[in-house]
KEKE-3310 file (N, C-alpha, C; in steps of 0.2 Angstrom, whole numbers, plus 5000, padded with zeros to 4 digits):
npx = (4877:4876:4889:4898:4899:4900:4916:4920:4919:4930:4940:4941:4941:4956:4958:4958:4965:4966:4975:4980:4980:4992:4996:4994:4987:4971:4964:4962:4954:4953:4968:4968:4960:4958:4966:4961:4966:4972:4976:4975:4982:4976:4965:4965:4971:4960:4950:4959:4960:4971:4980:4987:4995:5006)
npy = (4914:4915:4920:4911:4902:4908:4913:4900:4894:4901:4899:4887:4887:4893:4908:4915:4912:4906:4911:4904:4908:4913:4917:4910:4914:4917:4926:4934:4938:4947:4946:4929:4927:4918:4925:4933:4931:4933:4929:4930:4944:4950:4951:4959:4971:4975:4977:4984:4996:5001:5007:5001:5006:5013)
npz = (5079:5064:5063:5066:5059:5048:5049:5053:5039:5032:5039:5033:5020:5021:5024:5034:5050:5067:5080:5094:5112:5121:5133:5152:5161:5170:5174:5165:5153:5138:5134:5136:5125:5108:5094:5079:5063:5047:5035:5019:5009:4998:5002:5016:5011:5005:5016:5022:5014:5007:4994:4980:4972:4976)
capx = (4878:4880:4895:4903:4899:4906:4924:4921:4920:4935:4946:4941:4946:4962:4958:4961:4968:4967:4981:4981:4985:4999:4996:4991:4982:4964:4959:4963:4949:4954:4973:4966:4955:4961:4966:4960:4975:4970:4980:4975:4984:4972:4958:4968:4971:4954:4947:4964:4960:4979:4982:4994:5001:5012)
capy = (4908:4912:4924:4908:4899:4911:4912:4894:4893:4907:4894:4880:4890:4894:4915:4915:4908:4907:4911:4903:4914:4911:4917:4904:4919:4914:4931:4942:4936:4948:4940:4923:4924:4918:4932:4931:4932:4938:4928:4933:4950:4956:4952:4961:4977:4980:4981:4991:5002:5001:5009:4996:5012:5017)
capz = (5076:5057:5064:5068:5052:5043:5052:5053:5030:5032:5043:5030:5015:5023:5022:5044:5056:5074:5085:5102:5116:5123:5142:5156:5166:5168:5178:5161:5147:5132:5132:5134:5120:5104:5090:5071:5059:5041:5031:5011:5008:4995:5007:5021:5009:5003:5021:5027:5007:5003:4986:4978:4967:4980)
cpx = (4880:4886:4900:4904:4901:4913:4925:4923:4929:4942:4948:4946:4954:4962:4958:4961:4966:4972:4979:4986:4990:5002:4990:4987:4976:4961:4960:4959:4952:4962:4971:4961:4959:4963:4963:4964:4972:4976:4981:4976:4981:4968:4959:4967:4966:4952:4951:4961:4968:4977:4987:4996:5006:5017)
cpy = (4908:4919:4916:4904:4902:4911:4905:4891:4897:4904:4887:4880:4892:4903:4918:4910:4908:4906:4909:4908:4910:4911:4913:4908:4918:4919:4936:4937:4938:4943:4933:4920:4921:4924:4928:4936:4930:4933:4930:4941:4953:4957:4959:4970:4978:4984:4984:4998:5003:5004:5004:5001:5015:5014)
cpz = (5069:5056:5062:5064:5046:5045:5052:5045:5031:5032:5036:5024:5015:5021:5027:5046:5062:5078:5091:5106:5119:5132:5146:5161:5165:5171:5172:5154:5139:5130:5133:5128:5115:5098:5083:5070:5053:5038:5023:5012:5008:4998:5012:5017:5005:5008:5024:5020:5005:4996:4984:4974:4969:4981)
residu = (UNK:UNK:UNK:UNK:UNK:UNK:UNK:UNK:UNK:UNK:UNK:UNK:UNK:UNK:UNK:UNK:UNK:UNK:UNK:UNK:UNK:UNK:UNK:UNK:UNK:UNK:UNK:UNK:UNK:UNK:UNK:UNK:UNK:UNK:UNK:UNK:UNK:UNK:UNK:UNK:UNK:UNK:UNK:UNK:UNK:UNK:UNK:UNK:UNK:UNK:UNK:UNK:UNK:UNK)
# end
């Protein structure tokens, strides 16, 4: 529950997204789920650890 409450502030702030899947297969779970999409860079490159000196 307070997984969902966080992705749900995340969403509000505009820091992800959710992707709609895109396949009408109902016998395959993982592609029908929806994806989380990372939109803040720096967010994105702290948890990838990017160097921005490169």
């Amino acid at each position: 529950m307070t997984l969902k409450r966080y992705l749900n502030l995340l969403q509000i702030l505009f820091f992800t997204y959710l992707l709609p899947s895109l396949v009408t297969n109902h016998g395959k779970r993982i592609i029908k789920s929806p994806k989380l999409y990372l939109c803040d860079n720096v967010v994105l490159g702290q948890l990838l650890e990017v160097d921005e000196n490169i």
